[in-house]
N, C-alpha and C positions, 0 to 999 in steps of 0.2 A: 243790607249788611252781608259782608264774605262771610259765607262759614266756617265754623271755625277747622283745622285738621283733625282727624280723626288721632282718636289718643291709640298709642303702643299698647297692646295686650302682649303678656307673657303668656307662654307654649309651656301647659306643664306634664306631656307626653311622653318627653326624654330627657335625657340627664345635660341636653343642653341649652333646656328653658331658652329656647329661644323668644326675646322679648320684642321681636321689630313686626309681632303678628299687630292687625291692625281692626279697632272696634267697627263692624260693619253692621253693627245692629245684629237682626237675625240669621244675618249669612255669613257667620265666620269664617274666613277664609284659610282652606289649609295652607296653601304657598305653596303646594304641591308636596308638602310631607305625607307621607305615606300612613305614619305612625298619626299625626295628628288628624288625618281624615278619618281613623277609626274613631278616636277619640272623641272627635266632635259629631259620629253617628251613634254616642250612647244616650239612649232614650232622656229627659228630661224628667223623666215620672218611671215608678219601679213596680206599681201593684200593691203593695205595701206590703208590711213582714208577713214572715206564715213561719208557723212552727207543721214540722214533719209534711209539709206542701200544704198546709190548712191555713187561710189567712185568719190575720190578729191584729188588733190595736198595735202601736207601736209600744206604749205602757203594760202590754200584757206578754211581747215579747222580750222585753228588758226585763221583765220580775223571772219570765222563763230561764233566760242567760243566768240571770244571776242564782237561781235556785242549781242550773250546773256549774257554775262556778266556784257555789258554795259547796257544792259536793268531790269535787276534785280534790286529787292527793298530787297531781304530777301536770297542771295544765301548759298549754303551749299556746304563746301569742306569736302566733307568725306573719308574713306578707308583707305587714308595715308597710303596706301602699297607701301614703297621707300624707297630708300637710305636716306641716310642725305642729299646731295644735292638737290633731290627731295623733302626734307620735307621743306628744307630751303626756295625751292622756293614756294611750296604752301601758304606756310606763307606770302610771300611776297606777294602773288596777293591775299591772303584773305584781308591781310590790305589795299590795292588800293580799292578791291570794296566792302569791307563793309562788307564780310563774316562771318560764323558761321564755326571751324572745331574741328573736332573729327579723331578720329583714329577707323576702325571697332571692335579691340578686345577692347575698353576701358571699357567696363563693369566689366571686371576681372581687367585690370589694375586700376579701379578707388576702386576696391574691397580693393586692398591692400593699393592705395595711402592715400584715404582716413583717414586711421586706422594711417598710419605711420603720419600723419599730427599730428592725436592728442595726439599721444605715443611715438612716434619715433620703434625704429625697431632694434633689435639685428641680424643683416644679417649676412650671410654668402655669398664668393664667391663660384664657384663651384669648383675653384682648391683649398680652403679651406675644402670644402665634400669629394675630392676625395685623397687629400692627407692625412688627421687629422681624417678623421671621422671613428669612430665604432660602431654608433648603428644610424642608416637612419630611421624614422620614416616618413611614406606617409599618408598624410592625406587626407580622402576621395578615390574618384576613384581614380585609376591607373593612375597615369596621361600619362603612355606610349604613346595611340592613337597621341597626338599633342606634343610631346617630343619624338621620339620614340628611339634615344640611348641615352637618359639618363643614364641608369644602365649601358650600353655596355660603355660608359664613362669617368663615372663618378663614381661609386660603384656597384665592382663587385669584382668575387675570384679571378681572373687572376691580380689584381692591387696589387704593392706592399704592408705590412701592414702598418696599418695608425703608423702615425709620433707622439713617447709619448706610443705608444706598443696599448694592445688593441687589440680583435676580430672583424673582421666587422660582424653586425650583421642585420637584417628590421625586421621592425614591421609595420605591414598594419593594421592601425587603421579608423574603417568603412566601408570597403570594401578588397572583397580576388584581387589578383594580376592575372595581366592574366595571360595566359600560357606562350605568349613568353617574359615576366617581368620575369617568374621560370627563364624559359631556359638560359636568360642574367644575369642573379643571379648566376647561376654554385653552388657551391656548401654552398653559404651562407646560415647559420640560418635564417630561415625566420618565423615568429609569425606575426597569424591574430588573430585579435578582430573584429569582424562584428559589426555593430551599425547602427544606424537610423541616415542615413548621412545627413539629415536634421536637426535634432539635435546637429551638431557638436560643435556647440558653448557651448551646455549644458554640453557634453561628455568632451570638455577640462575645464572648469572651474570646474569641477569636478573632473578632475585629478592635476587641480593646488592645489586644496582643500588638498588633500592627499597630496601634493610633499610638501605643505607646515605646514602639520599638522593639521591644521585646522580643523573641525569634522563637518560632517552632516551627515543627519539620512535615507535617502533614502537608498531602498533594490537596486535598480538598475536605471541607468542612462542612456537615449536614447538607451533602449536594452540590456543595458551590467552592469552584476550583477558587487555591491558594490566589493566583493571577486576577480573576474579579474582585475575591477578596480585599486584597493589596488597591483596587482601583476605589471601591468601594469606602473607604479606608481613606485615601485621599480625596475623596468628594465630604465624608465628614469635616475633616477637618479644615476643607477651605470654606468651610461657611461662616458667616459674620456671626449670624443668631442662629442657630440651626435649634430643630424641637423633634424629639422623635414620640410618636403618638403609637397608644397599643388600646385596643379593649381586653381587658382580664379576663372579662367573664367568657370569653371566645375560648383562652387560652385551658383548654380541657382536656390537655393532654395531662399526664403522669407530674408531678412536681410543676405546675405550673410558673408557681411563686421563685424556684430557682430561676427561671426564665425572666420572671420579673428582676431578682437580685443580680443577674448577669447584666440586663439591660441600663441599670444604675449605675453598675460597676462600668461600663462603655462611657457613658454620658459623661462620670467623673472623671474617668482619662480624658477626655475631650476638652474638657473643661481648664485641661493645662495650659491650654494654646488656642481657644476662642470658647464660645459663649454657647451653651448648648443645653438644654432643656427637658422635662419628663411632661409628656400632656396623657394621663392615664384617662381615659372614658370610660366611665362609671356611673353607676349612680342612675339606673331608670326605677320609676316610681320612687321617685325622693330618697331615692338611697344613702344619696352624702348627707341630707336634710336626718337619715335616721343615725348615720353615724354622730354627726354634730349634736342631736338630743341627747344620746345616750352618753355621750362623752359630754358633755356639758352637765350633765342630773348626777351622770355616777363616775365620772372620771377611766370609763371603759365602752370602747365604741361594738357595740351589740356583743351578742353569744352570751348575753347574761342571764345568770337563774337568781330568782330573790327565794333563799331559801330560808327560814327557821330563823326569820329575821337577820338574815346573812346575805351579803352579796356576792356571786362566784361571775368567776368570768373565765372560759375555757376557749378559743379559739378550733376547738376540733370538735371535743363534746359536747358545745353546745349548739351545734351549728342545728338549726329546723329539722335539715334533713335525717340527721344522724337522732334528733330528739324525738320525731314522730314515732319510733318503735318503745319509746319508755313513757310516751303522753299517755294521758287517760282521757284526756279532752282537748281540742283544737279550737282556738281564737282566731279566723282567719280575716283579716284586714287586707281589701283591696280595691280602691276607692278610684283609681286613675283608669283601669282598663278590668275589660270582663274576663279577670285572671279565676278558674275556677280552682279552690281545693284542691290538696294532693290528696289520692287516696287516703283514708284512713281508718281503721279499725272503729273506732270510739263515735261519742259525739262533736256535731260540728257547730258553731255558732259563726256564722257567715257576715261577715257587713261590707260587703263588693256592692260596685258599680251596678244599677239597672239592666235587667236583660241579663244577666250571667247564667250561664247555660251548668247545671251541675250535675253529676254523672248518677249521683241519687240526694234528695231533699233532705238538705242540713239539717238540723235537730231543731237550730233558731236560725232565719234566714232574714236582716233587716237591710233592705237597700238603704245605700246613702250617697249621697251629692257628692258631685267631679267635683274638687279644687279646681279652682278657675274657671268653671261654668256655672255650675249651681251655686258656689257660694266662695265667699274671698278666703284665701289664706296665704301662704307664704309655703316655698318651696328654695331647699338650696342646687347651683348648679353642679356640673360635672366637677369641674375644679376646687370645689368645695370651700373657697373664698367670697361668694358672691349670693345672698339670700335677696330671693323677687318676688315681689308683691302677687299674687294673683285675686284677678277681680271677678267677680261673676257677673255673666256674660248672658244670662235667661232667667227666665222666672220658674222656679222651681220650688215643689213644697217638700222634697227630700231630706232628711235630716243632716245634718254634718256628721260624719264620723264623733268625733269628738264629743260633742253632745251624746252620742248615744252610749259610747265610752265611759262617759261621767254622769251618767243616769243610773250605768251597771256598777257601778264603781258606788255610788250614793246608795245603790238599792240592797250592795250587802253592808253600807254602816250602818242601817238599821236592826 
């Protein structure tokens, strides 16, 4: 009898769950991701919890969390690296005691959300980039490093041609592509414009200027003469499907989010005279999966505080980072990679990936199981339309997040 093919594993290392990984038994293979080879070198087994570096039953460090949690006037649930299941239940024990949570990458997701609140957003999925599109426009850096098969993907010369006819084509506007971005390109047209990537909000309101006729007098725009400009400009707009791609959380310059709302503003002129798209890249360690929970439980995607039986939601105030200096205690969740703790004052209650190296011994430290190695759950993509199954992949006796979550969560109803 043929055997049968090997079933699809989904990749839940980066915000583009990549699902064409394949079950190899015990040698999962990375495909040559970078991010996913750490990922799949995190230990299977953690040592078990330890309060203050002393090991402990795992039931003796849940009754510990919860005697700090019950002592807290200002706690913070941050990181939010999990599953849905895990983000479900953070939420639930933020509400019981009164917490502040954020998600660690929300600076970049709050880049875009923000923008999209006050404009709304001409999105694209990614199997819309990679089926329809012909001219991929990357704005800013590369964003390869924390995507790193996007192109191998999603837009490349091995993909059928897009759907509607059309060349595929990139254009790296503000920054050149790195080497292995060429390589995974193959043999695509590829055009740079370098630019003052600080600037970038100046550089696209300037080409929406031109896309839509409009006339201003400047020689040159964040580095790049008015004459590239104007070429640049007409390469947008002869594309059939054209997608222009950014990572936010890159964009860490001053006003980021203008730079997003300029980039919008382009896409919509463009949109008068062909078909043109937003592919934002967001979303590592389940970041769109935390937006979707929290906006599905409370009708506000993170930065919320459950206060005095109240719910607030501040897109500035509440963000982790700005919250750590009024915490009095830290919930750190990060279950997909060995993300250590930000410094902090207070106590820490840890529930990270095995092996996580910490600068000094959390107060309560409970390892727990990869999504999608140690144990099954569901993770949303980058483009935040698309939630994928993850299976586990090993034998593991690591707890789920979640379970440990709603163990702390049961252990103050008593």
């Amino acid at each position: 009898m043929a055997e049968e093919p090997a079933a699809p594993v989904a990749c839940p290392f980066c915000g583009l769950a990549c699902d064409d990984f394949f079950d190899l038994g015990d040698d999962l293979d990375s495909k040559g991701c970078g991010l996913a080879a750490e990922g799949l070198a995190i230990p299977a087994e953690g040592g078990g919890p330890r309060l203050a570096g002393g090991a402990v039953a795992l039931d003796q460090a849940v009754t510990a969390a919860a005697k700090l949690l019950r002592g807290s006037a200002a706690p913070l649930i941050a990181g939010l690296g999990s599953d849905v299941d895990g983000l479900r239940a953070a939420l639930a024990l933020a509400e019981r005691v009164g917490a502040t949570v954020d998600h660690l990458a929300s600076d970049g997701l709050f880049r875009n959300l923000s923008v999209l609140r006050r404009k709304g957003m001409i999105a694209l999925t990614l199997g819309e980039l990679r089926s329809r599109c012909d001219l991929l426009v990357v704005i800013g850096a590369d964003p390869r490093p924390g995507f790193p098969r996007f192109y191998q993907r999603w837009f490349n010369a091995s993909l059928p041609a897009p759907i509607g006819g059309g060349t595929r084509r990139v254009l790296f506007l503000g920054a050149e592509p790195l080497p292995e971005t060429r390589a995974d390109l193959g043999e695509i047209p590829i055009a740079v414009v370098p630019g003052e990537i600080s600037r970038l909000a100046e550089l696209a309101l300037g080409l929406r200027s031109l896309v839509a006729g409009d006339y201003f007098s400047a020689g040159s725009i964040a580095g790049v003469s008015r004459n590239v400009l104007t070429d640049v400009a007409q390469r947008l707009g002869a594309a059939r499907f054209g997608a222009a791609a950014w990572a936010a959380e890159a964009f860490t310059f001053p006003h980021g989010d203008i730079a997003v709302s300029a980039l919008l503003d382009l896409i919509r002129a463009l949109n008068r005279t062909t078909r043109f798209g937003a592919v934002p890249l967001t979303g590592r360690d389940n970041g769109m999966g935390a937006v979707q929970v929290a906006t599905w439980q409370t009708g506000y995607p993170l930065r919320l505080a459950f206060e005095a039986g109240t719910l607030r939601h501040d897109p500035t105030h509440l963000s982790w980072r700005y919250r750590l200096a009024q915490a009095d205690l830290l919930v750190w969740l990060s279950s997909f990679r060995r993300e250590p703790p930000p410094p902090f004052d207070g106590p820490v209650i840890a529930l990270t990936a095995p092996g996580t190296a910490f600068a000094a011994p959390p107060a309560v430290c409970i390892p727990v199981g990869v999504p999608g190695l140690d144990h099954a759950g569901d993770v949303f993509r980058s483009d935040g339309v698309v939630a994928l199954r993850l299976a586990r992949r090993r034998p593991s006796t690591l707890p789920r997040a979640a379970e440990v979550l709603q163990a702390m969560n049961e252990a103050l109803a008593c």
